[in-house]
C-alpha positions in Angstrom: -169.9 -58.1 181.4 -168.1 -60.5 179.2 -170.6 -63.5 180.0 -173.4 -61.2 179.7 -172.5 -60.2 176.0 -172.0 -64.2 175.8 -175.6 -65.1 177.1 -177.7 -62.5 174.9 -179.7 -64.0 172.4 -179.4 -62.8 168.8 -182.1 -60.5 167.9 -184.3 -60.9 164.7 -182.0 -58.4 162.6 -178.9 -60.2 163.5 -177.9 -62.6 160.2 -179.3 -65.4 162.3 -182.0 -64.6 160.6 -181.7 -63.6 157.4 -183.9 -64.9 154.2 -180.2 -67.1 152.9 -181.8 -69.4 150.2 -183.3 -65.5 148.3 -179.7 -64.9 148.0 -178.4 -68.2 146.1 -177.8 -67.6 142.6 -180.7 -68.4 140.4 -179.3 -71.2 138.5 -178.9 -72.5 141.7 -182.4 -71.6 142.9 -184.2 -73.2 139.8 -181.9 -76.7 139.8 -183.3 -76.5 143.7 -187.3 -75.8 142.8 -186.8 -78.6 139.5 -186.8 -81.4 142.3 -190.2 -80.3 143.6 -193.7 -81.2 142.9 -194.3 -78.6 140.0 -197.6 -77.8 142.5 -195.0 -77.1 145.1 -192.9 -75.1 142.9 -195.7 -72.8 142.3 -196.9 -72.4 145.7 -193.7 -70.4 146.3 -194.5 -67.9 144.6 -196.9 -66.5 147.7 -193.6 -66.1 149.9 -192.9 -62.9 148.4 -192.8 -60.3 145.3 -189.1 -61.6 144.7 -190.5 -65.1 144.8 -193.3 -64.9 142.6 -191.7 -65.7 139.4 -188.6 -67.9 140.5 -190.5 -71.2 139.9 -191.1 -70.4 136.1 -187.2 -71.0 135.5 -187.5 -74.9 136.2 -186.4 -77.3 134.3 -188.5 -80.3 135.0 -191.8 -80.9 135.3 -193.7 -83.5 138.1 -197.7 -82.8 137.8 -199.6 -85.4 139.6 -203.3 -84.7 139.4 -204.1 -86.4 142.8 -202.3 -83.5 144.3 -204.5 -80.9 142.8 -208.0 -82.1 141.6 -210.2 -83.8 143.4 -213.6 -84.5 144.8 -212.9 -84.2 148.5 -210.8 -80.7 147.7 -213.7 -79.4 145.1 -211.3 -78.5 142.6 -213.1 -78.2 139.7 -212.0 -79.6 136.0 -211.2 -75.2 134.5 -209.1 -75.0 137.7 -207.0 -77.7 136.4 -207.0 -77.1 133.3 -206.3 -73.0 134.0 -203.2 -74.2 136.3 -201.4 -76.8 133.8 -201.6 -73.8 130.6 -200.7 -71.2 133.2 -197.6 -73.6 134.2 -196.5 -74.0 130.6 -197.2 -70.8 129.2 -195.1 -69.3 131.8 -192.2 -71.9 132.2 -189.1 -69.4 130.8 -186.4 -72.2 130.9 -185.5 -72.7 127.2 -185.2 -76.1 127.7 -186.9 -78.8 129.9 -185.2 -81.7 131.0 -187.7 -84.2 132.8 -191.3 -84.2 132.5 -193.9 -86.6 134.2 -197.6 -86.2 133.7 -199.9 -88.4 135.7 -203.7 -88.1 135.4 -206.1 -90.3 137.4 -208.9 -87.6 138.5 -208.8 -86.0 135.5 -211.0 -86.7 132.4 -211.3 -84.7 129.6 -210.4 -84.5 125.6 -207.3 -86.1 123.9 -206.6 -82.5 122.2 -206.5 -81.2 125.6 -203.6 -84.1 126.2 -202.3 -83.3 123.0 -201.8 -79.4 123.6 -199.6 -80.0 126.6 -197.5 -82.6 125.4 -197.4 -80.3 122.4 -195.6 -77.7 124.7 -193.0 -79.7 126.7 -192.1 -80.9 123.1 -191.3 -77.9 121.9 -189.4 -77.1 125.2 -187.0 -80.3 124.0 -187.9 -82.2 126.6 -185.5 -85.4 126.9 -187.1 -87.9 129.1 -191.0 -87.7 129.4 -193.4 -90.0 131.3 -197.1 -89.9 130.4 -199.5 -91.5 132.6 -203.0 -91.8 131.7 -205.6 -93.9 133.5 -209.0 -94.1 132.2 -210.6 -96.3 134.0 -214.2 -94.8 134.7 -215.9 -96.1 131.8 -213.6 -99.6 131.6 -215.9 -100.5 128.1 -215.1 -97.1 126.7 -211.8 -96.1 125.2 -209.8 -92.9 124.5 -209.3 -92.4 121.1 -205.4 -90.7 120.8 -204.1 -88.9 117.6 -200.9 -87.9 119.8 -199.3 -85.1 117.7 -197.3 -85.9 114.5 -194.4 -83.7 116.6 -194.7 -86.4 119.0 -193.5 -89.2 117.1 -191.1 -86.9 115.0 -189.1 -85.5 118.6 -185.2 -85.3 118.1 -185.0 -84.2 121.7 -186.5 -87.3 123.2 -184.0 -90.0 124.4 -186.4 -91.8 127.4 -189.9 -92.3 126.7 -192.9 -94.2 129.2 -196.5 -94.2 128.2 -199.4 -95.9 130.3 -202.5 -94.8 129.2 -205.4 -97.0 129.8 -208.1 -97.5 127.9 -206.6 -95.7 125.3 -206.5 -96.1 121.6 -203.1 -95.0 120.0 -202.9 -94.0 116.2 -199.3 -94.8 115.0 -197.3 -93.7 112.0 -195.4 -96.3 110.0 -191.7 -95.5 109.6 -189.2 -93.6 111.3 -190.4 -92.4 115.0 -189.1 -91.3 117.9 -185.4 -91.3 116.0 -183.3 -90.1 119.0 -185.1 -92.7 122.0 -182.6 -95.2 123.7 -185.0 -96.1 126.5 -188.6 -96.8 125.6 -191.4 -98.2 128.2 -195.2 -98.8 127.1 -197.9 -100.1 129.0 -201.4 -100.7 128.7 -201.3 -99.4 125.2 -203.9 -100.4 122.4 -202.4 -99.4 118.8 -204.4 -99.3 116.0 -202.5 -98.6 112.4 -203.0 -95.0 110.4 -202.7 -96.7 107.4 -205.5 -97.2 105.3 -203.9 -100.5 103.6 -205.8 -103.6 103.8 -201.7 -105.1 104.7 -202.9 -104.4 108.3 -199.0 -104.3 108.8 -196.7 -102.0 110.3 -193.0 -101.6 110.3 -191.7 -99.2 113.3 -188.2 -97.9 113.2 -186.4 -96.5 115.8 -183.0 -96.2 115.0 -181.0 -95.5 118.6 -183.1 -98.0 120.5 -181.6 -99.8 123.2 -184.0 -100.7 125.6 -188.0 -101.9 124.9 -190.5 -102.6 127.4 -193.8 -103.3 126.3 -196.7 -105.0 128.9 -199.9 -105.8 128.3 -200.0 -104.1 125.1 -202.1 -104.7 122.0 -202.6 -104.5 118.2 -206.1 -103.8 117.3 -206.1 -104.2 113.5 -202.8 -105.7 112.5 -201.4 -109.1 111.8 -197.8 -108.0 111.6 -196.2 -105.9 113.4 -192.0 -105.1 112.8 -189.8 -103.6 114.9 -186.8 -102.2 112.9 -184.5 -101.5 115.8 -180.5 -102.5 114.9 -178.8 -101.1 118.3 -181.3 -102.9 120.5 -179.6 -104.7 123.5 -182.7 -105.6 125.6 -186.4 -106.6 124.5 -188.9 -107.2 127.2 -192.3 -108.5 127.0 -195.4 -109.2 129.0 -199.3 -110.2 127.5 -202.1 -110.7 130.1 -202.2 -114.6 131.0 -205.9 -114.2 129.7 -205.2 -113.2 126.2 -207.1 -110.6 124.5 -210.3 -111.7 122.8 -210.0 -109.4 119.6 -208.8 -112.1 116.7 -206.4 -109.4 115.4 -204.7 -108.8 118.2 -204.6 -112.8 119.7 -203.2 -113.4 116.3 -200.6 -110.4 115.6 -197.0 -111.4 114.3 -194.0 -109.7 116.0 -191.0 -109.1 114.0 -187.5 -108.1 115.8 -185.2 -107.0 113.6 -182.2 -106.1 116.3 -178.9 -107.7 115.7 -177.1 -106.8 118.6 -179.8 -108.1 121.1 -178.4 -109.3 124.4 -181.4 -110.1 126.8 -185.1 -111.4 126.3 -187.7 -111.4 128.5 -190.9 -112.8 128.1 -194.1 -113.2 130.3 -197.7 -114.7 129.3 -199.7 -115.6 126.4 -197.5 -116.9 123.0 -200.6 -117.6 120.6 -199.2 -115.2 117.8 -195.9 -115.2 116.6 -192.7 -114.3 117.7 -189.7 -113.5 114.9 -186.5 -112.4 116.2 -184.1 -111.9 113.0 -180.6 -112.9 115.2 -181.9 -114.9 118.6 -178.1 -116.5 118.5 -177.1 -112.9 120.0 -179.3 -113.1 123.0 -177.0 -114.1 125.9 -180.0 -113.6 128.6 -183.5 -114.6 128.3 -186.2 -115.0 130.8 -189.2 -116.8 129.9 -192.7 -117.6 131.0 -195.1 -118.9 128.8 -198.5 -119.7 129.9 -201.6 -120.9 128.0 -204.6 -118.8 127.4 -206.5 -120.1 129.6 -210.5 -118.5 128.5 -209.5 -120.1 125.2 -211.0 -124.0 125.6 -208.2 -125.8 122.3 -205.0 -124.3 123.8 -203.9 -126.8 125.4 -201.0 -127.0 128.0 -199.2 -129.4 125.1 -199.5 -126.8 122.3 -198.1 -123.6 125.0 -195.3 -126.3 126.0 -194.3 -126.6 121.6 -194.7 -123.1 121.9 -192.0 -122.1 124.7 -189.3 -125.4 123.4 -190.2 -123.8 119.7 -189.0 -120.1 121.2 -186.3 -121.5 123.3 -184.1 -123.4 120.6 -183.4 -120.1 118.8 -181.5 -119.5 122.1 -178.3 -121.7 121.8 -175.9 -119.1 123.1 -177.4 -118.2 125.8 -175.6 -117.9 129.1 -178.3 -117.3 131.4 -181.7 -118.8 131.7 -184.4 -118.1 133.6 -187.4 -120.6 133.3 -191.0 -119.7 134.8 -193.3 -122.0 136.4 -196.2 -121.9 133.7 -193.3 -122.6 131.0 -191.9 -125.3 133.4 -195.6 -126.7 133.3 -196.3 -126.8 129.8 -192.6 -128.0 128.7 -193.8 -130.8 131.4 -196.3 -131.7 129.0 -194.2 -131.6 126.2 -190.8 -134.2 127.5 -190.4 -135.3 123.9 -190.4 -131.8 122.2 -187.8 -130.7 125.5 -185.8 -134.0 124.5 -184.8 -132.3 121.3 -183.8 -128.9 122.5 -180.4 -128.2 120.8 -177.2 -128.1 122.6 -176.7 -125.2 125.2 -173.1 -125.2 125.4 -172.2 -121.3 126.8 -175.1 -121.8 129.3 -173.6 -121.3 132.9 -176.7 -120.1 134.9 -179.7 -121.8 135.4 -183.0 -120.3 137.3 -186.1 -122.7 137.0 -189.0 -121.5 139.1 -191.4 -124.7 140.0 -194.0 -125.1 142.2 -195.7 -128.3 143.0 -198.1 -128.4 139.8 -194.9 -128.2 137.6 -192.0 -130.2 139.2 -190.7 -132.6 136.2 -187.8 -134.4 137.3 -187.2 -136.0 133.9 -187.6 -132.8 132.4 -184.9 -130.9 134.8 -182.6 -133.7 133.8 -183.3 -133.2 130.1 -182.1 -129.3 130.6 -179.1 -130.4 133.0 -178.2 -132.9 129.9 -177.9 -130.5 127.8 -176.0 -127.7 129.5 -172.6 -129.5 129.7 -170.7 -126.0 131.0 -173.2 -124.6 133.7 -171.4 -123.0 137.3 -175.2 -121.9 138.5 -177.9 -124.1 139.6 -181.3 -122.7 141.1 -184.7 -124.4 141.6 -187.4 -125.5 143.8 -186.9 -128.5 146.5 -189.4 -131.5 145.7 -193.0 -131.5 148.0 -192.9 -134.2 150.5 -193.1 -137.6 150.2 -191.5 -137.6 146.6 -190.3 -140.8 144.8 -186.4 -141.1 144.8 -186.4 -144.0 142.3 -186.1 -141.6 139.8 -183.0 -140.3 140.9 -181.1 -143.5 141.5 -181.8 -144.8 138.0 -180.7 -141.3 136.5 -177.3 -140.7 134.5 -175.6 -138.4 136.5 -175.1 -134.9 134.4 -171.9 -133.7 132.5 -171.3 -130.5 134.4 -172.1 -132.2 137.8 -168.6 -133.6 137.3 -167.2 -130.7 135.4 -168.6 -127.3 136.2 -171.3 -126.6 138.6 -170.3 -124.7 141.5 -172.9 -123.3 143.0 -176.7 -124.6 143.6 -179.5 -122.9 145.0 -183.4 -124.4 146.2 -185.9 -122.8 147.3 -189.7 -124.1 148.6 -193.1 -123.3 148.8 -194.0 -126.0 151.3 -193.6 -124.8 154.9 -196.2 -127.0 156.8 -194.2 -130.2 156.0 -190.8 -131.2 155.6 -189.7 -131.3 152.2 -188.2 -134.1 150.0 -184.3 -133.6 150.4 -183.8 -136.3 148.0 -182.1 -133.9 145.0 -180.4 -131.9 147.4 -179.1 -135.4 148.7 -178.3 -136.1 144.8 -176.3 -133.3 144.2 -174.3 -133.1 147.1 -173.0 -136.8 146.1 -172.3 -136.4 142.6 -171.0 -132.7 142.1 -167.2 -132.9 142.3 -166.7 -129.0 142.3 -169.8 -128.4 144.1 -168.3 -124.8 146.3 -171.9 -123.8 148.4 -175.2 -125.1 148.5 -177.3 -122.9 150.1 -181.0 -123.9 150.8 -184.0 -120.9 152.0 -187.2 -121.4 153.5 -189.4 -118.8 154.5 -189.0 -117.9 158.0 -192.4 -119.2 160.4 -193.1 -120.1 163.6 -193.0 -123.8 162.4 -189.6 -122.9 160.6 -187.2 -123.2 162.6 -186.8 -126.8 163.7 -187.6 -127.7 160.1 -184.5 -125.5 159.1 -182.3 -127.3 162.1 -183.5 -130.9 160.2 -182.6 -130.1 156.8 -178.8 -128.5 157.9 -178.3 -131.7 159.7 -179.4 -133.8 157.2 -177.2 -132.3 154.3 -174.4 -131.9 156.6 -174.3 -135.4 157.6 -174.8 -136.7 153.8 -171.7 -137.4 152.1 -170.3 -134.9 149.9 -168.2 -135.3 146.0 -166.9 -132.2 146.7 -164.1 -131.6 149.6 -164.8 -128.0 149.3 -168.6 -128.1 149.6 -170.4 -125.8 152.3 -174.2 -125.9 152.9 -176.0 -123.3 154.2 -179.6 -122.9 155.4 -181.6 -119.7 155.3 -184.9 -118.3 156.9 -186.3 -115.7 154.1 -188.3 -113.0 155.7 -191.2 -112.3 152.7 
């Protein structure tokens, strides 16, 4: 009887199967339906009549328009349109938190943009991510006049904008007075002012973190940012420039006193002004020459990135990139006079075998008398090593370096282990060496040559370990 009762299945009005996520709380419910797709968020409203207006208490907002409108699922342009004002005009929440908009499939009207953006501001949304790409008619571009609440939002603190193909209007002045974090990308401004200046002066007063890439400046020469909390600027311009005069030519200001770390990728024809670069303590940079433009020569980028890199004297961490290890190449005596780098303990220098300057490697080891952190390229095969044996062996080979890191690009033939070789005899306080390849089929006894070649070489350091590694791309 007993195993009977045991062995009976519970029956569908048993609490086995009762409807337990109705019952939650509805704070709980709408912090739940927030982490959804909004499109998802409204399609529970169909489970029943209790369910039909839970979603509208959410309090972010993820519309991706490749989830709703497009060709193969006939959903026309009103359908869209009808389900993104139906969304706002019914959200209840007094307060959204997150919004991201993406639109790929859809085309239509700026003011159409500009009414929804419109909403979530008035909602006080704090972190919003616009995505725009217009990219069906790549000749013809978007004209925005984002609203003036836009730029004047006291709830914003995270801001991302990609809109392609897309004209921006901005306001000179105070904007966007409450952002910490702000990402744009793909972004051609033009200025609202009618001045024939063609200048304008952006403040942002909490600002601590700027990403701009592949931006532009349609019809202005000088361009400040006003930004004194700014800890990190980052930067990236096509490598092909942009062929409108006004915007190859644009001055950038930073005004940002507390600035901590720099980051720069591509062109450098215009200017580049930073009001305190003694506060940056990390920079990355990787300066290339435009390369449709026939007089910019690899000499004039290299005076450009040595001109850039000795407002940097207190840096303690640089990162160099190939292009702007090429073109300082070209440049030996300009990267002869580079000031002193004496707080400089890291060292990245990406090379590749178009770029590999010995002499100019030295130059930077020369004058970085405290660095702990070596990492570069090894040398392609067959490489000279007269260079080295004539070479004066570094200050902080015999003072500070510690660790040293190579890398290479060439897998199809042994590399030159002539600097490793180099270091391994001269650094006194040398602690690891470590030496990656990527891992192929031809790999393996290459990697089994070099660890017997360093481990047999003799060694400054009594405390020096080398280690090979196969890197799986």
């Amino acid at each position: 009887m007993d195993s009977d009762a045991a062995n009976e299945k519970p029956s569908l009005g048993d609490d086995y199967s009762q409807d337990i996520i109705s019952t939650l709380p509805e704070e709980i419910l709408s912090h739940i339906l927030s982490f959804l797709a909004t499109i998802d968020a409204v399609r529970t409203s169909v489970l029943s009549k209790n369910w039909i207006y839970k979603w509208t208490s959410i309090t972010n907002l993820d519309v991706d328009d490749k989830l709703l409108y497009s060709v193969k699922s006939r959903t026309s342009k009103a359908v869209f349109i009808n389900f993104m004002n139906r969304v706002l005009s019914h959200i209840q929440s007094s307060r959204i938190n997150n919004v991201s908009l993406r639109f790929s499939k859809f085309k239509n009207k700026a003011s159409v943009l500009n009414s929804w953006i419109s909403a979530v501001l008035n909602k006080g949304v704090q972190k919003l991510n616009i995505e725009y790409l217009y990219e069906d008619h790549p000749l013809k571009q978007l004209d925005f006049v984002l609203p003036y609440s836009f730029f004047k939002s006291e709830t914003l603190i995270e801001l991302k904008l990609k809109l392609s193909n897309c004209i921006i209007r901005v306001p000179s002045g105070n904007i966007l007075s409450n952002v910490r974090i702000l990402k744009i990308t793909l972004l051609n401004f033009v200025s609202n002012s009618l001045s024939e200046s063609k200048q304008i002066i952006l403040r942002f007063p909490v600002l601590k973190d700027f990403h701009m890439e592949y931006c532009t400046w349609l019809n202005v020469r000088n361009v400040s940012f006003d930004a004194p909390q700014l800890e990190n600027f980052s930067a990236s311009a096509p490598k092909f420039g942009w062929r409108d005069d006004d915007a190859r030519n644009s001055v950038i200001n930073i005004l940002a006193l507390n600035l901590r770390k720099f980051s720069y990728r591509g062109y450098l024809t215009h200017g580049l002004i930073l009001s305190k670069p003694t506060s940056v303590m990390d920079a990355y940079l990787n300066i290339c020459k435009v390369y449709w433009k026939i007089d910019d020569t690899w000499q004039k980028t290299g005076l450009r990135a040595c001109k850039l890199l000795t407002a940097f004297q207190n840096l303690k961490f640089l990162k160099l990139g190939y292009e702007t290890v090429r073109a300082m190449t070209h440049e030996s005596p300009q990267v002869s006079t580079l000031p002193l780098f004496g707080s400089l303990v890291s060292l990245d220098i990406e090379m590749n075998f178009l770029s590999i300057s010995q002499n100019m490697l030295f130059i930077l080891l020369h004058k970085s008398p405290v660095l702990e952190r070596l990492c570069l390229c090894l040398d392609p095969p067959n490489s000279s090593e007269d260079f080295l044996t004539s070479m004066e062996v570094p200050h902080c080979f015999t003072s500070s370096l510690k660790l040293v890191e190579f890398s290479t690009f060439f897998y199809e033939e042994m590399p030159s282990l002539s600097l490793p070789i180099y270091v391994l005899q001269n650094t006194t306080l040398l602690k690891r060496m470590t030496v990656k390849i990527k891992a192929q089929f031809k790999t393996r006894d290459m990697k089994n040559i070099i660890e017997e070649v360093l481990l047999s070489s003799p060694k400054a350091s009594k405390i020096a370990s080398v280690a090979v590694q196969e890197i799986f791309y």
